[in-house]
C-alpha positions in Angstrom: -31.3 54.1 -4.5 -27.3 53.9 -4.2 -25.8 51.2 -2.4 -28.5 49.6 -1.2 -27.9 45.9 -0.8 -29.2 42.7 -3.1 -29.7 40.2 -0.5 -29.0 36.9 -2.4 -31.9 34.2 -2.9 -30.5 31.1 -1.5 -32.1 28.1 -3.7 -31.9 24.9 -2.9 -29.6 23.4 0.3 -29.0 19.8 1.0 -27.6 17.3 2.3 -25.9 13.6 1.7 -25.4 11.6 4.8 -23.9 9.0 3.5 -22.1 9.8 0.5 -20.8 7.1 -1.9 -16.6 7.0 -2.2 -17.4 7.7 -6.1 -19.7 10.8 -5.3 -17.2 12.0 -2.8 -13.8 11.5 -4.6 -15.7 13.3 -7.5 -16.4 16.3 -5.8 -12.5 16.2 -4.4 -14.0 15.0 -1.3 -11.2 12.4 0.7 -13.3 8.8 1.5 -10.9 8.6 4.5 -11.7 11.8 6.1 -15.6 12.5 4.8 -18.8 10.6 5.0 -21.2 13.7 4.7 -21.4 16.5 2.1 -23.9 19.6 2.3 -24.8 21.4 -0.7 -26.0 24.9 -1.3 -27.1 26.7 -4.7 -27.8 30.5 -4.9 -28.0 33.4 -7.2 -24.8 35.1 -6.2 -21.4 33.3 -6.4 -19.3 35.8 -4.5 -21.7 36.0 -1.8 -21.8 32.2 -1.6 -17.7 31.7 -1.6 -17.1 34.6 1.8 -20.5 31.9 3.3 -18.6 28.6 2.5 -15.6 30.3 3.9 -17.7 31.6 6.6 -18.7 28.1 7.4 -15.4 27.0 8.3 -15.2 29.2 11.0 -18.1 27.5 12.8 -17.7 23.6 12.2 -15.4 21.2 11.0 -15.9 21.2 7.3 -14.0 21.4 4.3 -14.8 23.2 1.1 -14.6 20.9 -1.4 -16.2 22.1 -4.3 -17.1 25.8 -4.9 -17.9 26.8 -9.1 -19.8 29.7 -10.8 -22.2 29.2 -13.5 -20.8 30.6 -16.8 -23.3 33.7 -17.7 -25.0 34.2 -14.1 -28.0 33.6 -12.5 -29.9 35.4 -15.8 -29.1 32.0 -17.4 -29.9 29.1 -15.0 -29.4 25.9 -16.2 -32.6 24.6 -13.8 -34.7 26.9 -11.4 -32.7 25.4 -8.4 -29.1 26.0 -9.9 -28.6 30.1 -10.1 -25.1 31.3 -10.0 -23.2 28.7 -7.7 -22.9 25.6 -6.4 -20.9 25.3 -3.1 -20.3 21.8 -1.6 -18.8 21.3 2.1 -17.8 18.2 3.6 -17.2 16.6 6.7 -17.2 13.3 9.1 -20.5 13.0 9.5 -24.0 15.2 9.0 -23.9 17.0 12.4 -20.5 18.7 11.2 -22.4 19.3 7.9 -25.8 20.8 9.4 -23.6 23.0 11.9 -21.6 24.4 8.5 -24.9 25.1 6.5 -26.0 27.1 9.4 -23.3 29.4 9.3 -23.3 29.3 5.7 -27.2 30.4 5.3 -26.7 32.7 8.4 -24.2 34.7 6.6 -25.9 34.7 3.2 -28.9 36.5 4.6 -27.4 38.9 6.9 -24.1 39.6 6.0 -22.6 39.2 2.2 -24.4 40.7 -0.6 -23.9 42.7 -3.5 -25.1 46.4 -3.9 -26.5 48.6 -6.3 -24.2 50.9 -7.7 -26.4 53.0 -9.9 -30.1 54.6 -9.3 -31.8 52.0 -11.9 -30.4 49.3 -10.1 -28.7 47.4 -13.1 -24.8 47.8 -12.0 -23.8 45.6 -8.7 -20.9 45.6 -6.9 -19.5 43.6 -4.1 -17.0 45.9 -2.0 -16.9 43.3 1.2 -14.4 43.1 4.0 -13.9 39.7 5.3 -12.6 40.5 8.6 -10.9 37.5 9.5 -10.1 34.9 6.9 -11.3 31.0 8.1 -10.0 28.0 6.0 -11.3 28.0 2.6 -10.6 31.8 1.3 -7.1 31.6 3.2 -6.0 28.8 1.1 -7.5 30.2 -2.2 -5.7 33.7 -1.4 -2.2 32.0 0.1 -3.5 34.0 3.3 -3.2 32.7 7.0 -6.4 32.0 8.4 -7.3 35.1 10.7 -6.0 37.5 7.9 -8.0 40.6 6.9 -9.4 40.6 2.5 -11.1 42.9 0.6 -13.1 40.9 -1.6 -14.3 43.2 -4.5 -16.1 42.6 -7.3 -17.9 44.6 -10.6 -18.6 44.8 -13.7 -15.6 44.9 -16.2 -15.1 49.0 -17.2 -16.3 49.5 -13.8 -14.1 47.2 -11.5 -11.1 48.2 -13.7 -11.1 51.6 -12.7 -12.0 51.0 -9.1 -8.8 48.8 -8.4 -6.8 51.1 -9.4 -8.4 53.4 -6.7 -8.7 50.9 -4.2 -4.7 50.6 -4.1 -4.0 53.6 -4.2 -6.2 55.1 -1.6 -5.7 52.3 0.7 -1.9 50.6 2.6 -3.3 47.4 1.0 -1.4 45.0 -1.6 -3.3 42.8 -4.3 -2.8 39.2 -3.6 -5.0 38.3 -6.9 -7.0 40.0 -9.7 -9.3 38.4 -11.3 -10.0 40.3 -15.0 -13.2 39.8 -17.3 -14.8 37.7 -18.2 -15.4 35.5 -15.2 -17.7 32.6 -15.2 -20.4 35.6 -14.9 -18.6 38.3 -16.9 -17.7 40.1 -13.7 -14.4 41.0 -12.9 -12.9 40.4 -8.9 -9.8 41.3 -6.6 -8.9 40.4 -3.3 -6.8 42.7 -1.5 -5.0 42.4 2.0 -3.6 44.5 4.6 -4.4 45.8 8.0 -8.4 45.7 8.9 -8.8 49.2 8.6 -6.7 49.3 5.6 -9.1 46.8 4.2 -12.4 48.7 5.0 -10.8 51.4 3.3 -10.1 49.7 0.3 -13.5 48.4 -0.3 -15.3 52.1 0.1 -12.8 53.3 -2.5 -13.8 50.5 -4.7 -17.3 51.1 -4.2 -17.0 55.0 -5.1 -15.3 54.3 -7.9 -17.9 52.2 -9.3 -20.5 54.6 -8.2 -18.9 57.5 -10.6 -18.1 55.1 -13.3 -21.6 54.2 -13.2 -23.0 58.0 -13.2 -20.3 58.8 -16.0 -19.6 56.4 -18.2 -18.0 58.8 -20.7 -14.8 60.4 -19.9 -14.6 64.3 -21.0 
């Protein structure tokens, strides 16, 4: 099936209470402003980054840390560590347990990757994030609030589809990511109006769906 969505396989999550000053500092933590620090590991980075930012929305937490493993989930470095580690802090663990929530909440029913091809070995990631909180805003130079495309695929694939997303769509590219990332992928985020947005990312995701059926251009 087409487009049918990968729901990610959230690993490990956790939680420091207390964290030392070193721990924290190392993570870019700030001793003066955070005591606690969650931590989440799953098998899809993008899907993790909108849930960190998702998180911000619904506590007081900070984004302190948020990395992809280079090669993917395919190449684990431990059966807990999968594509991404995200780490939040905050004041205390309350603030920390309230951002998990949201985080896990949105990794199991709203950001995933989807199949792009009938054998199920292309993905692609055509979300809308509808309205930006702190942590995407600031990596985008967006204001919180702010409508983002956030689309990802395969090199050959993605290439083609950005080109289709701004074309088809009133959006403008506020960053393009090209191959290899950490995971051989290649992203975009893109911005306008909601709608605008929405339309971007089903452009993007027809795109890849073609590229995928044809791969050879005639």
């Amino acid at each position: 099936m087409i487009l049918e969505p990968i729901r990610p396989r959230i690993l490990s999550v956790q939680r420091i209470p207390d964290a030392h000053p070193a721990l924290l500092r190392s993570y870019g933590a700030d001793p003066e402003r955070h005591q606690s620090l969650g931590l989440i590991t799953c098998d899809q980075d993008d899907s993790t980054f909108v849930a960190l930012d998702e998180a911000t929305k619904h506590a007081p937490v900070d984004v302190v840390y948020a990395r992809s493993f280079y090669a993917g989930a395919a190449h684990a470095s431990g059966p807990l560590s999968g594509e991404v580690l995200g780490v939040l802090a905050a004041a205390g663990p309350e603030e920390i347990d309230e951002g998990l929530r949201a985080a896990v909440a949105c990794l199991e029913h709203d950001a995933c990757f989807y199949t792009a091809d009938a054998q199920g070995e292309t993905a692609v990631f055509p979300h809308v994030v509808t309205s930006l909180g702190h942590y995407l805003s600031k990596e985008a130079g967006l204001e919180v609030g702010d409508a983002m495309a956030y689309l990802v695929a395969p090199p050959m694939e993605a290439t083609i589809a950005f080109d289709r997303a701004l074309k088809e769509a009133n959006v403008r590219a506020v960053k393009i990511f090209g191959p290899p990332t950490e995971t051989n992928f290649a992203a975009a985020w893109l911005t306008g109006e909601l709608a605008e947005c929405e339309a971007a990312a089903a452009a993007f995701a027809r795109a890849v769906v073609e590229v995928a059926r044809s791969p050879l251009y005639r």
